[in-house]
N, C-alpha and C positions, 0 to 999 in steps of 0.2 A: 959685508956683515958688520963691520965696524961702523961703518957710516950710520948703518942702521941701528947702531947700538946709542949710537951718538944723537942720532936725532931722538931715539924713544928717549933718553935719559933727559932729555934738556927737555921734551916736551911736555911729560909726562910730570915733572919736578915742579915746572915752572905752572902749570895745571893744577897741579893739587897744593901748590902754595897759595893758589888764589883764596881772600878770605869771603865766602860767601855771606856769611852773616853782616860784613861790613856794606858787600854791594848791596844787599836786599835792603839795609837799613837805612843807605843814603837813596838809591833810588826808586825803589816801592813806595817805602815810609817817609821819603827827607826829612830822615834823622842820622843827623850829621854826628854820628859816632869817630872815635876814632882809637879803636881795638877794636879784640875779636871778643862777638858776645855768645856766653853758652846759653845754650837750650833754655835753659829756665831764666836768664834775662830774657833770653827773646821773646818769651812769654810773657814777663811782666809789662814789653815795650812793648810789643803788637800782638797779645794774645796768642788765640791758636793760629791764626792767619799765617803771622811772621814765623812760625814752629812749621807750618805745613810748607811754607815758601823754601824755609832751609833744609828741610828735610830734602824736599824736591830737587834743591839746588843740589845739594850734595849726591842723591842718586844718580843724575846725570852725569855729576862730573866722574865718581866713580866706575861710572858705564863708558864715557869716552878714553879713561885710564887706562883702562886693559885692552880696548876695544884698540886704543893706538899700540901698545906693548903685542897683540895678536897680529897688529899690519905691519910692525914693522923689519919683528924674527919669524918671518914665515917659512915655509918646509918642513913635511914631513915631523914629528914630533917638536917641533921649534915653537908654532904658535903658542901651546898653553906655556912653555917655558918664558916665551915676551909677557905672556899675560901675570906671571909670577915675577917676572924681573919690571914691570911698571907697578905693582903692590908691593915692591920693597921699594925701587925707588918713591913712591906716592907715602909710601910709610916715614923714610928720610924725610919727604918734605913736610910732615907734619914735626918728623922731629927739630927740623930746624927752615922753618915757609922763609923762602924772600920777602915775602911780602907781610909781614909782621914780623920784620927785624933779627929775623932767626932765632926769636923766642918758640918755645913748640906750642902745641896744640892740644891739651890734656883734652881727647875727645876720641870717646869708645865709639860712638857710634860710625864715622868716621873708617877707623878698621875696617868696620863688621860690612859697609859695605862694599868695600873693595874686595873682602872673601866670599861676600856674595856672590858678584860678577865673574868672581874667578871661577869658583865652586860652590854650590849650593848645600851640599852635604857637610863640607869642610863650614861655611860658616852655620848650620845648623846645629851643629855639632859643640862648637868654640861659643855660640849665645847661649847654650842651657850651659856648659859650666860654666861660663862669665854669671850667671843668673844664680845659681845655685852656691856658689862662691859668696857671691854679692847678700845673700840672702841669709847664711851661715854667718860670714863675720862682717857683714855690714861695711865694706873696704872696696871704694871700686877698684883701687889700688891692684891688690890684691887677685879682686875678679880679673883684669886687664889680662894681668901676670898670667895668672893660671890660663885663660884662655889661650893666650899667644904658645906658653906651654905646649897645651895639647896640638895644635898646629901641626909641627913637626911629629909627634907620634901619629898624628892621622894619615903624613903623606906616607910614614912606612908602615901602616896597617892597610892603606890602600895602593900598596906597593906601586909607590911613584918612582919614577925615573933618580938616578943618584945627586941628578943637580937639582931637580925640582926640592930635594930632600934639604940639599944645603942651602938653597933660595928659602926654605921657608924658615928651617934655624936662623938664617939672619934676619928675617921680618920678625920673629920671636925677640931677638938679641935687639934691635930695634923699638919693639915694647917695653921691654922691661926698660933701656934705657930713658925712654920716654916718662917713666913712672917711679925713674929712680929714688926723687927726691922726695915723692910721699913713702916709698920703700922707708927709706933710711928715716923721717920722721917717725914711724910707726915704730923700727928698731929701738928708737932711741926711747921713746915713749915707754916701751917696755921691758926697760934696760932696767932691773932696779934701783942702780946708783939715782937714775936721773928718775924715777917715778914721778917725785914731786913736782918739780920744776920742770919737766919736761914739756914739749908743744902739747895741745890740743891732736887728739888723733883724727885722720882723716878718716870721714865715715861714706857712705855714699850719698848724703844729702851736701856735703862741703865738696865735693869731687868737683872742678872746673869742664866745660867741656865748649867745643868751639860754638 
């Protein structure tokens, strides 16, 4: 069991550190980038082509995520448990990728489809509030937060397993860290002391994503 906890971890991390936007953009497009670009760069450099390539890229790799997390804790109620313990580890690696310097990954879409893969209900559920959030106060910040949020109240309204429960509180506890630091700028933003002079707030048109 350990072994196998050992090889999901390393495989699974080192998987979803990979930057797709980077491979597509040097080998599809040879355009020798060198970061990760979000969504709407990827747009302005190859259109919807290069948007439909990273979408792609990302589904797959999300699909081989869990798909390794369910082969490697197998038995009896274990699989969905690997498939939840490679979307915290996958969530980790966005928080800190080897392969972009262990800078994170400010990119919702990214989450949404690893909770896909895991559960279908669980991310249907976490994109209409991310949506509705997002729509309300214009923060994707915010929407991320609230999403990851409801996570955990979903696994105990659909009365999951006790670990599955604390697997997904840490993939929550993992979001919010991820988006700490537009957190804390919005705080400060509407701190009255610092109203004036404070940053520029994060809205969902400034939100970075991979």
């Amino acid at each position: 069991m350990i072994i196998r906890l050992i090889l999901l971890t390393v495989l699974t991390y080192f998987l979803a550190s990979v930057n797709s936007s980077m491979l597509i953009s040097r080998n599809v497009f040879q355009n020798d980038v060198s970061h990760a670009l979000s969504y709407s760069r990827m747009f302005e450099l190859h259109n919807r082509r290069g948007v439909i390539y990273l979408v792609a890229a990302e589904f797959f790799k999300a699909l081989l995520v869990v798909l390794i997390g369910g082969l490697c804790l197998r038995g009896p109620g274990f699989a969905s448990v690997g498939k939840l313990t490679a979307v915290l580890i996958a969530l980790l690696a966005q928080a800190y990728p080897f392969f972009n310097g262990f800078r994170p990954y400010r990119n919702v879409v990214w989450p949404a489809l690893l909770l896909l893969m895991y559960d279908w209900r669980v991310c249907l559920i976490c994109v209409v509030v991310f949506a509705v959030v997002v729509i309300v106060t214009r923060v994707v910040s915010f929407g991320a937060c609230a999403a990851a949020a409801a996570f955990p109240i979903l696994s105990v309204i659909f009365g999951e397993w006790w670990l599955k429960i604390i697997l997904s509180l840490l993939c929550a506890f993992v979001i919010f860290y991820i988006y700490r630091s537009g957190l804390k700028r919005l705080l400060a933003k509407r701190t009255p002391s610092r109203r004036e002079n404070g940053p520029p707030a994060e809205t969902a048109d400034t939100e970075s994503a991979e």
